[in-house]
C-alpha angles and dihedrals in degrees: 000000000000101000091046086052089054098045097052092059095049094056089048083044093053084036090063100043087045095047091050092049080037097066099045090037084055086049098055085043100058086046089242128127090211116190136302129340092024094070093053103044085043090073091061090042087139084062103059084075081084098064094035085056102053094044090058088055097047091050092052095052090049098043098234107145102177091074091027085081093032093063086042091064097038088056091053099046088050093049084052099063100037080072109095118276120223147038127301140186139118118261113247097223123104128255120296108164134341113229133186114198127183123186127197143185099203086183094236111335097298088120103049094108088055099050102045087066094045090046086052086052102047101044096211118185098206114040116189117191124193122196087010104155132186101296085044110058079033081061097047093044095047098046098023108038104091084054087045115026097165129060151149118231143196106196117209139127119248116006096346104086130088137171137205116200135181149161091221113077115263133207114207107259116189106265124224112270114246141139083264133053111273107179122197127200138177106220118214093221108184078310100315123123120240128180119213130204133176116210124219124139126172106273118251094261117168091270100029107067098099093059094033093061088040086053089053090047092058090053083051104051084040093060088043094058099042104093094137104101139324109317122201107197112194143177158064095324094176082223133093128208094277077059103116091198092052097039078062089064103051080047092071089067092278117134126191113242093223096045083055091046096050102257097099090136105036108121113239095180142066088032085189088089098014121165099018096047147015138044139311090232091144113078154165115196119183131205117244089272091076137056128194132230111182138007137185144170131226144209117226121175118247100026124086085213121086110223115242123220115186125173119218138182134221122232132192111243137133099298096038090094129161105277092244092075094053108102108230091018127122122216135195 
């Protein structure tokens, strides 16, 4: 009586750790980001191999074999989206021009004075700051200004700020609407146009999903209408690749710079527990005129997000024309 007992609690046990996988699982599989807290659990979807896994042993233990194979498909479909999303390759052009880009969500500006030395040490060409407020863009623009001399601003207190800096000269190009400043810019890189974009959309809160999704949307249909150049699209996009929402944007030919470069799981928040655990939210996703060589992720104090430094590279294709062909862009 006992063991029946027993057993009878351990397969309720494994039935409520598999219907709980089960539901977000379902929601990867129909290709929908649902309502909380799908959204939320969605971004640790690797994770969830934990609690698969120990429903399978317990259900093993218990023999219980019904959700002994329950527990066997979640894990590989699981296993199957854990795998990178989105297309990858090298253009066949030749070189046009090497970048290195870093993006950073310095959370309201806690984090300015990190990032200015790692900004020093890193020599990007293209900076993009998120929740960078007034003293914060006051600080960039004091200590960084002679390295970068051109930039795009969104100017807010709090987490509405956001900067765009770079050591190529930039024409002001409209940004994407959002509750948070989104900057757009056309480089001047050795006479070549490149549209700039910083990414911010709201994050998915409890009450926030809905705008959160219809933020995310904009930076889509603004990536589906751009065919005017190579497009770099950079930023803190509070989604991870089993995002649907964001899945939608790499649909549109974008590919992300760390997932080409072989970092497309490395957490970049909370950096409380980054690398062992937590989401690739922070990106830079490049359109097919660009490949990527190298990407890292780094820890600043004050900010939950790790900064991301990626290094890209510029090839000639249909759409690399000479700057002066860009329409809104400024040549020298």
């Amino acid at each position: 009586m006992r063991s029946m007992r027993g057993r009878l609690l351990g397969a309720w046990c494994a039935g409520l750790l598999l219907a709980g996988v089960s539901v977000v699982v379902g929601c990867r599989v129909a290709d929908t980001d649902a309502v909380t807290p799908v959204p939320q659990l969605l971004a640790f979807l690797p994770w969830l191999l934990v609690p698969a896994g120990a429903g399978v042993l317990v259900s093993l233990l218990a023999r219980w074999w019904t959700g002994l194979v329950w527990g066997t498909v979640l894990l590989g479909l699981l296993a199957w989206f854990v795998e990178p999303y989105g297309t990858g390759g090298r253009p066949a052009g030749p070189v046009l021009a090497r970048l290195r880009v870093l993006t950073s969500n310095v959370e309201f500006g806690w984090a300015t004075d990190a990032l200015i030395p790692v900004v020093r040490r890193e020599k990007p060409d293209i900076v993009f700051v998120e929740e960078c407020e007034y003293s914060c863009q006051a600080a960039v623009e004091k200590r960084l200004g002679s390295a970068y001399p051109h930039r795009q601003a969104v100017a807010g207190d709090s987490s509405v700020g956001s900067v765009i800096l770079s050591r190529f000269p930039l024409t002001a190009a409209a940004g994407v609407p959002g509750s948070m400043g989104m900057p757009g810019a056309v480089a001047d890189v050795g006479g070549h146009a490149v549209r700039l974009q910083l990414a911010h959309p709201k994050p998915p809160l409890p009450r926030q999903v809905s705008l959160w999704k219809q933020e995310l949307g904009r930076l889509r249909d603004f990536a589906a209408r751009y065919d005017d150049g190579p497009l770099v699209l950079a930023g803190d996009f509070n989604a991870s690749q089993d995002h649907a929402a964001f899945r939608r944007a790499l649909d549109t030919g974008l590919r992300d710079a760390a997932r080409l470069a072989g970092h497309d799981r490395e957490p970049s928040w909370p950096s409380s527990t980054a690398p062992l655990l937590g989401a690739q939210i922070d990106h830079v996703l490049v359109s097919r005129d660009f490949s990527a060589s190298a990407a890292r992720f780094l820890h600043l104090d004050g900010t939950d997000h790790r900064a991301l430094v990626v290094d890209i590279t510029l090839h000639q294709g249909r759409r690399s024309g000479p700057c002066a062909h860009a329409a809104g862009a400024r040549c020298s």
